[in-house]
C-alpha positions, 0 to 999 in steps of 0.5 A: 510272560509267555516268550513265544507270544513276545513278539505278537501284536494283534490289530484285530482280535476279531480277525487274528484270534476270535475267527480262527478259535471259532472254528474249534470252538463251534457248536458240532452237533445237536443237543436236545434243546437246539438242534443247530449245527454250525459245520462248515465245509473246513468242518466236512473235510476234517472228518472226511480226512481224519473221521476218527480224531473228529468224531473224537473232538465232537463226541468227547471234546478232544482235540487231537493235534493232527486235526488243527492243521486241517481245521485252521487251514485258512490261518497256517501262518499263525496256528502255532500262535492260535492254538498257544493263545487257545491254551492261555486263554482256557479255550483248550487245556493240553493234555499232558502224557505222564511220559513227557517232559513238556514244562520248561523251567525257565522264568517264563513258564513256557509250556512247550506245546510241541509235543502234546497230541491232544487237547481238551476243549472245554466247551465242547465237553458233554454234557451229563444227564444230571440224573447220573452220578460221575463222581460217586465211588469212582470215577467214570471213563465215560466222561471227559472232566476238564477242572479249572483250579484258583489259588493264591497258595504259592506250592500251587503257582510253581506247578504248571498242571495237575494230577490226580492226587492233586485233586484229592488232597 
């Protein structure tokens, strides 16, 4: 489906997708139950060079683009490739600005990911205290929502993202 992934044949998965996605998707920081950190030395470097954006992605589980280069320094020949397989898979959801005409139109339903900035990780979310209510009168802005929407209703197959409006209807 996807135009850009086309000419892509993966021999080992393991090697050209698993690796370089784990790096992203790494357990960054404690929780209460395991205080285990898998941070490696690409890890350290990231938030040496850009402390705020990887604070951002371990505290919140935002991704912001300019990290990825520094976190997939090993891969750079097929980041591009990684990340759109990231997004395919729902590794990371991008995070489209109202602004920004980022879908094309064309039979492939390409999302153009060259200009999104940030990314949501869905595994990286915090987690909530079950004692507190985020979805009560409002929303909260203290916490990242990442909602992952099925049908079979065709108006829903011909958006290729969500808004807000979409989720209360």
């Amino acid at each position: 489906e996807d135009e850009q992934l086309r000419d892509v044949v993966i021999i080992d998965p393991v090697a050209y997708f698993v690796m370089p996605a784990t790096v992203i998707i790494s357990k960054l920081s404690p929780t209460k139950e395991d205080s285990t950190v898998h941070e490696t030395e690409i890890h350290r470097n990231a938030r040496k060079l850009q402390r705020e954006e990887y604070d951002r992605l371990v505290s919140a589980g935002v991704l912001a683009d300019s990290l990825i280069p520094l976190l997939l320094c090993q891969y750079k020949d097929r980041i591009p490739k990684i990340v759109r397989l990231m997004v395919k898979y729902g590794l990371l959801v991008p995070i489209m600005k109202k602004s920004s005409s980022t879908i094309t139109t064309s039979t492939s339903k390409s999302l153009i990911l060259e200009s999104v900035e940030e990314y949501i990780a869905p595994a990286l979310l915090p987690e909530v205290d079950s004692s507190s209510s985020i979805m009560g009168d409002g929303w909260s802005s203290h916490y990242n929502t990442c909602f992952l929407t099925f049908s079979s209703s065709k108006s829903m197959s011909q958006q290729s993202h969500l808004t807000a409006d979409n989720l209360r209807s």
